[in-house]
KEFI-660424 format. One record per atom (N, C-alpha, C, CB): z, x, y; residue in three letters. Coordinates in steps of 0.02 Angstrom, whole numbers, plus 50000, padded with zeros to 5 digits. Glycine has a CB too. Layout:
BEGIN
ZXYALA ...
***
This chain:
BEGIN
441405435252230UNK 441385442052255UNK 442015443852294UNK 440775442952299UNK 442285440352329UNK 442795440852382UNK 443415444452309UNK 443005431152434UNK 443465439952257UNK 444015440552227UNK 443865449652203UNK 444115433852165UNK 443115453552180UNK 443265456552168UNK 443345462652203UNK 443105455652136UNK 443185460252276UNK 443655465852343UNK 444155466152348UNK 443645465252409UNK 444695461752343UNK 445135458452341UNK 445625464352306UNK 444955451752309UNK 445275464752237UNK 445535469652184UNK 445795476552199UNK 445025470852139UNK 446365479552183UNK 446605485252165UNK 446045490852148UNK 447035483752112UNK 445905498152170UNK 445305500052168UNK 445345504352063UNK 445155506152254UNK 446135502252052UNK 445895506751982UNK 445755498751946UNK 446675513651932UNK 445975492251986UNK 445585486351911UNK 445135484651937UNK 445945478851876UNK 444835488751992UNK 443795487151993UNK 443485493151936UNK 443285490052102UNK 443955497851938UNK 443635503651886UNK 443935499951830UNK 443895512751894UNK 444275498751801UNK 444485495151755UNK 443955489451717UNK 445055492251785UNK 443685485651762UNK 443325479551731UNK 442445482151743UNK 443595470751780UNK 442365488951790UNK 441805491551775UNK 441765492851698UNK 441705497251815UNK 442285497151680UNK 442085499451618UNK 442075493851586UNK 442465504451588UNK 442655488951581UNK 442445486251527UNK 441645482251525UNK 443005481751512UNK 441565483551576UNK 440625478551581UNK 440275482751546UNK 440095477551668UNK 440335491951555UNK 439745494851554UNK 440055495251472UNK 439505501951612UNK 440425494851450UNK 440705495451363UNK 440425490451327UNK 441555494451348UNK 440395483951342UNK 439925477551330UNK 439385479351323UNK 439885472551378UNK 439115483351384UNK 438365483651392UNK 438035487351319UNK 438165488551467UNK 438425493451315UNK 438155498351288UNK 438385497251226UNK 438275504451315UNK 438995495151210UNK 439365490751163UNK 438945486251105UNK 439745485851209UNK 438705483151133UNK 438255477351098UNK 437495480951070UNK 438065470551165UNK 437095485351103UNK 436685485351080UNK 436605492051022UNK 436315484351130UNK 437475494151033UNK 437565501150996UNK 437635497550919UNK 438365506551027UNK 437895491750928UNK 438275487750850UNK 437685485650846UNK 438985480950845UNK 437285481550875UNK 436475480650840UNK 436055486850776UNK 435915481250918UNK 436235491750834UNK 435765499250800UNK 436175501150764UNK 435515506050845UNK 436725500750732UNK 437165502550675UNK 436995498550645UNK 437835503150675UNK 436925493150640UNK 436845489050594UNK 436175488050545UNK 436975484150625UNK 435625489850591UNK 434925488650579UNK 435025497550539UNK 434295486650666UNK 435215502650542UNK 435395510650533UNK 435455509150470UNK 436055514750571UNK 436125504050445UNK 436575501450391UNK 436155499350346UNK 437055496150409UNK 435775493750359UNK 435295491650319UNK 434645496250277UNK 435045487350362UNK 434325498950343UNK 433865502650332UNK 434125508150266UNK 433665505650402UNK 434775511250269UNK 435005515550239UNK 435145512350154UNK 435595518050285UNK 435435505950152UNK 435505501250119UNK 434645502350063UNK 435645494350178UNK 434165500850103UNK 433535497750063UNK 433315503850045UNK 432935493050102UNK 433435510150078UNK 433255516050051UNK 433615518549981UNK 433365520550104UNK 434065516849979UNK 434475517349936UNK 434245513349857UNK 435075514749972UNK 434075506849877UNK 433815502349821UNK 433145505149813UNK 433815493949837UNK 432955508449856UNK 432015512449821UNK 432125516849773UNK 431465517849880UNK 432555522849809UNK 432665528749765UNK 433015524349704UNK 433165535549801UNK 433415520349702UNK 433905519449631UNK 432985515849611UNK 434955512149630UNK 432885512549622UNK 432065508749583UNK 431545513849556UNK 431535504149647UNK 431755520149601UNK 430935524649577UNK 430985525649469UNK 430965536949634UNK 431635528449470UNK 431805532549397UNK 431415522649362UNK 433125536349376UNK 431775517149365UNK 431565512249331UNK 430725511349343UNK 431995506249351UNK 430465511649399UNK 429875510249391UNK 429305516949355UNK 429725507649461UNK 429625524749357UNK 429285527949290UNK 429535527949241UNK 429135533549289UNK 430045525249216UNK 430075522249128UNK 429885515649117UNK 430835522149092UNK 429615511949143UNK 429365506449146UNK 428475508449124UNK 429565503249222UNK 428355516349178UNK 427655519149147UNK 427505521349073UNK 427505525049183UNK 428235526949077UNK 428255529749013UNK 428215525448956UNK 428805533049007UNK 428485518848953UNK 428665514548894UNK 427975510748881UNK 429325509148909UNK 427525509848933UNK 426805507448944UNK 426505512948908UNK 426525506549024UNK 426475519848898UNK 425915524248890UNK 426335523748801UNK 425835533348952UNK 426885523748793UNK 426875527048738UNK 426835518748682UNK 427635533248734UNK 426945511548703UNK 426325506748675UNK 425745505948654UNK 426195504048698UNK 425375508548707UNK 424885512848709UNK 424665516348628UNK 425145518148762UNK 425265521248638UNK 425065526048592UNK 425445523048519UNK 425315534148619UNK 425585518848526UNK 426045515748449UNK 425325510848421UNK 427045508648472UNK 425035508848486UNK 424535504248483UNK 423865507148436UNK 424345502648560UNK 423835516548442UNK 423085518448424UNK 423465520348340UNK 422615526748484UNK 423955521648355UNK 424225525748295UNK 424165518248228UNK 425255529448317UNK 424495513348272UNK 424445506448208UNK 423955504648180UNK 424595500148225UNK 423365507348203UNK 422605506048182UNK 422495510748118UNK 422015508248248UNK 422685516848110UNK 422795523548056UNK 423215519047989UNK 423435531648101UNK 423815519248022UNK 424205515047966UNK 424265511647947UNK 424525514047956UNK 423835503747958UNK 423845497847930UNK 423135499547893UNK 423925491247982UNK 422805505447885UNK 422145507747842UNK 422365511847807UNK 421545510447874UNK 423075514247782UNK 423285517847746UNK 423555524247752UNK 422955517647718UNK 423735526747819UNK 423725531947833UNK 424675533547825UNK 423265532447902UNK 424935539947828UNK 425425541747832UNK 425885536347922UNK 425235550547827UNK 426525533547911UNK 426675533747957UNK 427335535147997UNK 426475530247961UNK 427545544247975UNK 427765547648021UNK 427745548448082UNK 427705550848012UNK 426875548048107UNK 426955548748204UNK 427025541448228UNK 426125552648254UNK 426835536848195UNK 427035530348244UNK 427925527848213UNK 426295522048227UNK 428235531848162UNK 429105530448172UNK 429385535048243UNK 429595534148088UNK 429035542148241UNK 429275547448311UNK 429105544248371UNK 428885555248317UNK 428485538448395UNK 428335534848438UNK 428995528948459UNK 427695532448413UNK 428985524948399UNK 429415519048397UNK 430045522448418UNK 429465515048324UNK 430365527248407UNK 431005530048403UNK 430965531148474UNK 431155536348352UNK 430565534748529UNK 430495534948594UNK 430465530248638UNK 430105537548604UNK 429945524548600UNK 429865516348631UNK 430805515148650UNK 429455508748546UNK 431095514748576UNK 431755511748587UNK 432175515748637UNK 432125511248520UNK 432145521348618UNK 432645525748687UNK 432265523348749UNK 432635536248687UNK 431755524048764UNK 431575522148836UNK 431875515748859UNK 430805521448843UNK 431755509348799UNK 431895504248809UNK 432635503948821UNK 431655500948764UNK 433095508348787UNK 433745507448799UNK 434075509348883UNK 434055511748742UNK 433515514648911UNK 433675519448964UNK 433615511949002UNK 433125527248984UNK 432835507449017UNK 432925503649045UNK 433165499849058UNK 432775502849047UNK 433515496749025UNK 434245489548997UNK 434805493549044UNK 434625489148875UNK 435175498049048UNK 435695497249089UNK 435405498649163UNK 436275501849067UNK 434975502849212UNK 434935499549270UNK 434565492549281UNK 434665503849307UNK 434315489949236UNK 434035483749271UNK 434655479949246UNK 433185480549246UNK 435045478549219UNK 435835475649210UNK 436235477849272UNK 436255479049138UNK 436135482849315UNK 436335483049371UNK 436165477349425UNK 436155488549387UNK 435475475249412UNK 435225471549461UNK 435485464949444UNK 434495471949466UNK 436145465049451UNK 436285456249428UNK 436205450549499UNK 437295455249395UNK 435845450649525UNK 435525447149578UNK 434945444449559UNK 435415450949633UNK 434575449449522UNK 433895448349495UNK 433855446349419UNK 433495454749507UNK 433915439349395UNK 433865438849325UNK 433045441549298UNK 434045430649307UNK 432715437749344UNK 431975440349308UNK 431865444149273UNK 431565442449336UNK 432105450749295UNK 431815458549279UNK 432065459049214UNK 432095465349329UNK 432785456949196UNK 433125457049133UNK 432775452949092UNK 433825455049135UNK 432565445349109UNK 432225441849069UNK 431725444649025UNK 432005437849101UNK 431275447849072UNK 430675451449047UNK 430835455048991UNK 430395455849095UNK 431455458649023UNK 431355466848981UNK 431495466048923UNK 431835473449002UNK 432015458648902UNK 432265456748839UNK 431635453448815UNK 432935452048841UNK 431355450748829UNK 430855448448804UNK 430165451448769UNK 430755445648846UNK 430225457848810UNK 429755464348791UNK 430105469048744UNK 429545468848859UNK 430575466948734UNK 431275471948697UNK 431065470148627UNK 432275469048716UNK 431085460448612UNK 431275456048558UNK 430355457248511UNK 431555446048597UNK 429965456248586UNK 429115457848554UNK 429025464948533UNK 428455456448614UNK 429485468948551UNK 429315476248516UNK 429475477248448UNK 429675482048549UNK 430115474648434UNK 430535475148378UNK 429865470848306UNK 431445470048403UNK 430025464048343UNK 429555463348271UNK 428895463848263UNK 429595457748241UNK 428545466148320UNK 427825470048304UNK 428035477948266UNK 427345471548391UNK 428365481048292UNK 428475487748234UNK 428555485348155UNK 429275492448253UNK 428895480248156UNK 429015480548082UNK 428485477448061UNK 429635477548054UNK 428195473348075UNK 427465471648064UNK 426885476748054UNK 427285468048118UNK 427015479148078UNK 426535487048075UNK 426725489448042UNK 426465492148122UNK 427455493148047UNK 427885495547988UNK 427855492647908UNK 428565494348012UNK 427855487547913UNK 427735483847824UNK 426925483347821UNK 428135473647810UNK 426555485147871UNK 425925481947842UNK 425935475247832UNK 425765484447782UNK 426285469247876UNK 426075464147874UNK 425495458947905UNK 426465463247878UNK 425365466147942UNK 424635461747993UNK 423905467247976UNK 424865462048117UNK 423525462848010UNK 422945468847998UNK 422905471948063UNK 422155466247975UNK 422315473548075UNK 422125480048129UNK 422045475448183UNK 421355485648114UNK 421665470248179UNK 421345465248248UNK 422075460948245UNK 420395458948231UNK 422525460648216UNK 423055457248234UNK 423535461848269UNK 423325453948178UNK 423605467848246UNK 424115474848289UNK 423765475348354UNK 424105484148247UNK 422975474448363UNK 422865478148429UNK 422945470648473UNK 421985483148438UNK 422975464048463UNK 422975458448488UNK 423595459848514UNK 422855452648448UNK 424115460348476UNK 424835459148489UNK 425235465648536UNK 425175458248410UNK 424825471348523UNK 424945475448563UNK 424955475948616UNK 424775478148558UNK 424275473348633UNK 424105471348697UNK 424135465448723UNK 423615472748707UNK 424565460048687UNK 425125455648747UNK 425625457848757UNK 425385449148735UNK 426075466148711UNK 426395464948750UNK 426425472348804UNK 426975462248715UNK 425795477148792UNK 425495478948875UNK 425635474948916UNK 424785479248889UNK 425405467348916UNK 425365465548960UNK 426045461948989UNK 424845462948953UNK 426475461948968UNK 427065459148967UNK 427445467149017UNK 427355456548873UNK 427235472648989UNK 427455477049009UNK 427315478749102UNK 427215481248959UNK 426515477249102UNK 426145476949174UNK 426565471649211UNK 425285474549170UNK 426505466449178UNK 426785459849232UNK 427805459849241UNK 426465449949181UNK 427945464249208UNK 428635467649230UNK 428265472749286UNK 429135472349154UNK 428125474849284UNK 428125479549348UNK 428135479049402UNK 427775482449355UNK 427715471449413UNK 427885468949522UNK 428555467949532UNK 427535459749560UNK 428985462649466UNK 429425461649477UNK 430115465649484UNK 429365458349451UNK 430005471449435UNK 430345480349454UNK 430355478549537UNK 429635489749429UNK 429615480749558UNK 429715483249605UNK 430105481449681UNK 429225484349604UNK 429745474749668UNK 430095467849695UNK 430915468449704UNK 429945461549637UNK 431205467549639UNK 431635469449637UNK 432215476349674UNK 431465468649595UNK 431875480249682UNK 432225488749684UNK 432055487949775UNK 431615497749622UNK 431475485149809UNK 431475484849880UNK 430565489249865UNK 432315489849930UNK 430465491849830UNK 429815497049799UNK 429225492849842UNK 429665496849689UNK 429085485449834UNK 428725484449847UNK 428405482149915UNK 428755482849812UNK 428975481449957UNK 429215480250041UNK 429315484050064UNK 429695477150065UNK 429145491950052UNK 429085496650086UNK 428715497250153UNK 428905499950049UNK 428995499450220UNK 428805496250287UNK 428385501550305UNK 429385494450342UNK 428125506450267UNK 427785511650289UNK 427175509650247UNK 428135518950279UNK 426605507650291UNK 425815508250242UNK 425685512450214UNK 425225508250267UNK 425755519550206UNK 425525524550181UNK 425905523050106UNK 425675531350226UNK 426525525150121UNK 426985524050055UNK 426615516750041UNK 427995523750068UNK 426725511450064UNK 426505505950010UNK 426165504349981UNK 426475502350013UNK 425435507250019UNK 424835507149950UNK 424945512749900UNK 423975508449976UNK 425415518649911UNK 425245525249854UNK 425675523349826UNK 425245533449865UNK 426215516549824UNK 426885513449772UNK 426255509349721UNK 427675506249826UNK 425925503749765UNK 425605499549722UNK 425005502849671UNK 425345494349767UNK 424745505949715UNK 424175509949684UNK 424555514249615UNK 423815515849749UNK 424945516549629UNK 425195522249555UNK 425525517549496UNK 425975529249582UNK 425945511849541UNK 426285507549476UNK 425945500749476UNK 427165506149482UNK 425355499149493UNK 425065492449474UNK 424465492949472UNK 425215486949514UNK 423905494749506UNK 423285496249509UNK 423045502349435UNK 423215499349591UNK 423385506249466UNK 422905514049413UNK 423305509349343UNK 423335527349432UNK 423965508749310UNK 424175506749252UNK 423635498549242UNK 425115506149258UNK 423645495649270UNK 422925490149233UNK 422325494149234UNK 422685482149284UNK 422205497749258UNK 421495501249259UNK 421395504749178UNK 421485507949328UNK 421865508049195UNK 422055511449123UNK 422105507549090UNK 422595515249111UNK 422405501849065UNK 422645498949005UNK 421915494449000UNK 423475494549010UNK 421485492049043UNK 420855489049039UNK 420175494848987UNK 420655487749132UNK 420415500049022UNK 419955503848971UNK 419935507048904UNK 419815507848995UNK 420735505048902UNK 420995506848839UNK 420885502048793UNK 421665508248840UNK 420795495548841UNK 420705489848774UNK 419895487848767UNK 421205481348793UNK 419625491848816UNK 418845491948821UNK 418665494848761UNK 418515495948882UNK 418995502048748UNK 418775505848698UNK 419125503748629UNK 418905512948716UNK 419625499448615UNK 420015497748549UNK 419725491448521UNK 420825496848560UNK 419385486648585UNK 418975482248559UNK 418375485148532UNK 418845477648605UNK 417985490848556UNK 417255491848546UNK 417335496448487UNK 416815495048613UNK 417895498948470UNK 418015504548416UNK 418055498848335UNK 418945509948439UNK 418545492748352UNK 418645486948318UNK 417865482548294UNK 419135482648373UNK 417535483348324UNK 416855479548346UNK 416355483948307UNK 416685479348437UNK 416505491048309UNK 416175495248260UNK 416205496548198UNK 416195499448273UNK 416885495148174UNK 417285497848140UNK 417165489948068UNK 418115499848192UNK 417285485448111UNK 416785477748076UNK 416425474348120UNK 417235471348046UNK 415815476948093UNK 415315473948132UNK 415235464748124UNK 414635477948106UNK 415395463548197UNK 415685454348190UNK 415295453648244UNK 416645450848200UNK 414745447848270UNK 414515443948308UNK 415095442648365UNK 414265438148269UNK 415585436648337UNK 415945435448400UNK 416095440348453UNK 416495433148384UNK 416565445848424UNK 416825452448478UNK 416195454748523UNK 417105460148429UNK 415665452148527UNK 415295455848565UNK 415565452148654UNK 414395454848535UNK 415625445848652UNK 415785442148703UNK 416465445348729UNK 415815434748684UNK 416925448748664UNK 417555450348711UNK 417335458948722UNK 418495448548663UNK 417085463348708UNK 416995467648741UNK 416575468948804UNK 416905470348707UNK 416055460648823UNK 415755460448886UNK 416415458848920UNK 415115454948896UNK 416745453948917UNK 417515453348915UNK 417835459248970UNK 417805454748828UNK 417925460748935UNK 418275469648919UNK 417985474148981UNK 417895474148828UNK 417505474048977UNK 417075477749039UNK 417075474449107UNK 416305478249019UNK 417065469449131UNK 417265467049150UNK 417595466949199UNK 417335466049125UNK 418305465849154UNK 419045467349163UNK 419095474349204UNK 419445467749087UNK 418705480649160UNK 418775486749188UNK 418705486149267UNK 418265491349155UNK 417655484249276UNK 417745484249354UNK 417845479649411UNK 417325486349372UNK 418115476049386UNK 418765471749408UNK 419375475949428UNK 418995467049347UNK 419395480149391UNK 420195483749421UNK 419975490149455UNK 420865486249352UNK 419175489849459UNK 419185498549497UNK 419165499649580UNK 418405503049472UNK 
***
């Protein structure tokens, strides 16, 4: 203490400030930083939202390649499932360059190539009429499901799913993981029981108890 009486009265103002610059100093670079970040993860949501609804879109219109392949492997014209497939692939293409952004995250790419490679030769399978009806809706719906189980990892990925606000985080999970299995459970509720009608077979009865199930399981 003595030394800092001692002192010249402008280098006691002098080494005040620099204390109170420290003070305020340090916890100002904390809150920029934590600002930085926060701004950072907001950033990786919004770039994630556009991927996680074409990730929907490419789910619904499977879906719909899925009811249409049932028509045409029984003979039907197949003009609306080529205008389907032709959308599948653009969607699929939209998705390939931002998740190629995420080169941190191989997963998400893994998937999508993988759901890319199972699309291609299930169309032409459908397309030539090389499978039947219980083989298109089987295969369809692995790769629904290939499509669903990309979706945590989207989200995962983009920050979507570590959202620090409860409100937002159940109406993220709920819209892109919950309601899309719900849906795709009843869709295969009704393609098994339509299948089940359509040839009347003993076994399928076990997979449409199956099937039901599954539904309220996801409700």
């Amino acid at each position: 203490m003595k030394f800092f009486y001692n002192l010249k009265f402008s280098h006691k103002m002098m080494l005040l400030g620099l204390l109170m610059l420290v003070t305020i100093g340090a916890p100002t670079w904390h809150l920029q930083k934590r600002l930085l970040e926060a701004v950072e993860f907001t950033e990786l949501e919004v770039a994630g939202m556009p991927m996680a609804d074409q990730s929907l879109q490419l789910l619904a219109l499977v879906q719909q390649h899925r009811g249409f392949s049932n028509f045409v492997l029984q003979g039907a014209s197949a003009n609306e499932i080529n205008e389907v497939a032709a959308q599948i692939d653009a969607q699929l293409q939209q998705l390939q360059s931002p998740a190629n952004s995420l080169s941190h995250h191989v997963e998400s790419q893994s998937k999508l190539d993988t759901i890319a490679k199972q699309w291609r030769a299930l169309h032409l399978a459908v397309e030539g009429r090389q499978i039947d009806t219980e083989q298109s809706f089987e295969q369809h719906s692995q790769l629904t499901s290939n499509i669903l189980g990309l979706m945590p990892v989207l989200l995962e990925d983009t920050g979507l799913a570590f959202d620090p606000t409860p409100a937002s985080y159940h109406l993220i999970i709920a819209a892109y993981q919950d309601a899309p299995r719900l849906i795709e459970a009843i869709a295969r509720l009704r393609g098994a029981s339509l299948l089940c009608w359509m040839h009347i077979n003993a076994p399928k009865i076990p997979t449409v108890c199956l099937l039901t199930n599954n539904v309220c399981s996801c409700i």
